[in-house]
N, C-alpha and C positions, 0 to 999 in steps of 0.2 A: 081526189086521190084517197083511196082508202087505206087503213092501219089491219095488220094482220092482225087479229085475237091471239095471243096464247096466253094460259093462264098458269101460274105456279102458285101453289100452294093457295091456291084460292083467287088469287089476285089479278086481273085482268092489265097485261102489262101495256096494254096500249091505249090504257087509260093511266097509268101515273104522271102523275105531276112533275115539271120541273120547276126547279128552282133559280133565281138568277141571283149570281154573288151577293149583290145588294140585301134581297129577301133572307139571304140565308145569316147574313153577318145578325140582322133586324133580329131575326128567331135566336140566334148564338147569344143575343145579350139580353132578350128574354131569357131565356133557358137559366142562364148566368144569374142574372137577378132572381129566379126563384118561381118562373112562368113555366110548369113542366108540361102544359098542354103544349107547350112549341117545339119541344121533345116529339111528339107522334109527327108534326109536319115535319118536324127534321128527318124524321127516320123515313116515310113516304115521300118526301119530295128527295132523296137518295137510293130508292130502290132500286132504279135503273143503273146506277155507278155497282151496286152488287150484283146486276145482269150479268151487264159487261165483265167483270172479274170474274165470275162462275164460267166464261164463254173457256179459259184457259184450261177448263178441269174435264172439257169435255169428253174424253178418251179415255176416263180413269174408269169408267162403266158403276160410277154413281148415279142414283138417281139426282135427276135436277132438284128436284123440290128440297132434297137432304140438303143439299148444296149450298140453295139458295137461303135454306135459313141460316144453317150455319154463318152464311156472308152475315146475313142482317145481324146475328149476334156480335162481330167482327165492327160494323158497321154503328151498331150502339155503342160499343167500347168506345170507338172511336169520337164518337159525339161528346160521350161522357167526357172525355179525356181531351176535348181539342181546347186550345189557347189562342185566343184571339187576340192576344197580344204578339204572337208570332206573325210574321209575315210570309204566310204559305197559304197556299191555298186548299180548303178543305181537304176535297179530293185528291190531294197530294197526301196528306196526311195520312188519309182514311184507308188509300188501296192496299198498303203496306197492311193495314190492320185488319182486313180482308182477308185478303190471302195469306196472313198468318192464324187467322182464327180458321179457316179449310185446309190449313196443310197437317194443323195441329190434329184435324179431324181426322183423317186421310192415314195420317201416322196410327192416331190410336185405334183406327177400324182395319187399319192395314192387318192382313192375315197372317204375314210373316211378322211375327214379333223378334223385337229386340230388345237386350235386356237394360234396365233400366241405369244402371252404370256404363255404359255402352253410347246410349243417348246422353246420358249428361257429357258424358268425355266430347260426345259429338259437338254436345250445345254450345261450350266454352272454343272449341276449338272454333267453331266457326265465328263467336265472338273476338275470341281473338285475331283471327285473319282480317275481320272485319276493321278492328283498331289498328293494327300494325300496317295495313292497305291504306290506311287515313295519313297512319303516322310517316310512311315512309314513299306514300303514294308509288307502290308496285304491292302487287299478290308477292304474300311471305312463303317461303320453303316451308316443307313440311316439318323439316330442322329448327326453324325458328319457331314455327308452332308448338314442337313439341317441347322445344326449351322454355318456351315463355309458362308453358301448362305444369314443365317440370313431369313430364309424360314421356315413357318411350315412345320413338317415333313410329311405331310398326302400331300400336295399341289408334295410336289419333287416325294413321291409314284406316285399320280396321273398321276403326270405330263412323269416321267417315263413310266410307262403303258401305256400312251396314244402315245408313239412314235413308241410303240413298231409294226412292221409289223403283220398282220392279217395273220394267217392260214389257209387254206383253209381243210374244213372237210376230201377232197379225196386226201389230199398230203400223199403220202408214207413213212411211217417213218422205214419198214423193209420189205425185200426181200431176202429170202433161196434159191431162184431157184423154189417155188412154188408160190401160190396168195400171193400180197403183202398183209402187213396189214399198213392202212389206222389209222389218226387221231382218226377218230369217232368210229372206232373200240377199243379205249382205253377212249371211254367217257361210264359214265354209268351215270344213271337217276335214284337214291334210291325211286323217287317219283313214279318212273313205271316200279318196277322189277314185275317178276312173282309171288313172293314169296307171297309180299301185297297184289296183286291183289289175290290171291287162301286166304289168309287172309278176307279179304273184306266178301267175298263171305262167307265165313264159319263166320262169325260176323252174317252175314245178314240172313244168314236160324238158326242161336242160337236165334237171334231176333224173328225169328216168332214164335218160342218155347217159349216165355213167354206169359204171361196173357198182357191185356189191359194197367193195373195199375203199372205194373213190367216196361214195356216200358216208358210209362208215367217217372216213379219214376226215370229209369236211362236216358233219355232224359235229364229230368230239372234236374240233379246232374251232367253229366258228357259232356252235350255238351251247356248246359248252365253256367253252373258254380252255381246251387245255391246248397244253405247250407240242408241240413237235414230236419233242422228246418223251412226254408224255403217253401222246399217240402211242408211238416205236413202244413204248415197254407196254403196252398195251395189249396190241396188237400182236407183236411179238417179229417187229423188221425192226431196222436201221430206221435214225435218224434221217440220215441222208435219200432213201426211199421212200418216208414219208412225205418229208420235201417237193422229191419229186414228181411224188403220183398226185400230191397235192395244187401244183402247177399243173398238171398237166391236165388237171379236173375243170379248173378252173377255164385255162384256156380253150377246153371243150364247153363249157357252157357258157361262155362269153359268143362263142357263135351263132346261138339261139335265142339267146337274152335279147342283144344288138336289136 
């Protein structure tokens, strides 16, 4: 059985090492004691755990190799920082610290910026949701959030929304084995469906079916907003024949509309 080549950033990944629990605790307390040559096998024999986590970014139209180091810097933090007095496993620890060291990335290369007050409101809120989720085991209201931050609620929305990553119209949200369908395929536009528009059109030939005075009358009532009474002193008739020529407009273009 053969291993596919692919190489990132120089690195030949079907040649990295793995490591077995046992080996890596061995290197963890090297490392601990002061053996920093077990530092490079720690970080090589986890390159693939930063594959795997780079595989979720694929669609951001990064390159891989940015990615992938970015992971490994992610990936040393995480070394540096693990306690082998905790009872977790590496890789447990490490993926969080991963994929916050690429989003953090992703944020500050992201095109649309946001201002830096904006983000911190963001960062706390979602710490806070984070603790209040622990502490009351349910997702808190945006009310609680912003109580707790001592923030208007409308500022943590914002501020929320604005960190959020941008989608791109042609990103694939489902694939059968035939065309995929795309974002913009589930956006509609009520302001330009067909339906208005064949509306519009049938409005506009009922229109030319009335008299001079009939247009007139529903113009200044329904796209000026004035009153009846208005019309009449306008015009220069009755109320009462406003009224009427005004139904009777109407009931004439309700027969072409239909």
């Amino acid at each position: 059985m053969t291993r596919n080549k692919v190489e990132i950033c120089g690195v030949d990944t079907s040649k990295l090492p793995v490591l077995t629990n046992a080996k890596m605790r061995e290197l963890f307390v090297k490392l601990q004691s002061g053996t920093y040559a077990a530092r490079e096998q720690l970080v090589n024999g986890n390159l693939r755990l930063v594959l795997s986590v780079i595989q979720r970014f694929n669609n951001r139209g990064e390159y891989v190799d940015d990615l992938f180091q970015v992971g490994c810097i992610g990936l040393m933090k995480a070394i540096d920082n693990f306690d082998l007095s905790q009872n977790v496993k590496f890789s447990t620890y490490a993926v969080p610290m991963i994929i916050g060291e690429i989003r953090r990335y992703l944020r500050d290369n992201n095109p649309i910026r946001v201002s830096r007050s904006l983000r911190d409101i963001a960062y706390k809120a979602l710490q806070v949701r984070d603790s209040l989720t622990n502490k009351n085991s349910r997702e808190p209201t945006i009310f609680e959030i912003s109580e707790a931050l001592n923030v208007p609620k409308e500022d943590v929305v914002f501020a929320l929304d604005a960190i959020q990553d941008p989608v791109s119209l042609f990103e694939p949200i489902y694939q059968d084995g035939g065309d995929p369908i795309f974002v913009m395929d589930q956006i509609s536009d009520d302001r330009h469906k067909d339906s208005q528009w064949t509306e519009e059109i049938a409005l506009k030939q009922a229109m030319y079916r009335l008299t001079d005075r009939e247009k007139l009358i529903l113009s200044m009532r329904f796209f000026e907003g004035k009153t009846q009474m208005e019309v009449a002193e306008e015009i220069g008739i009755s109320q009462a024949q406003v009224s009427r020529l005004e139904k009777a407009a109407i009931v004439q273009m309700q027969k072409y509309v239909q």
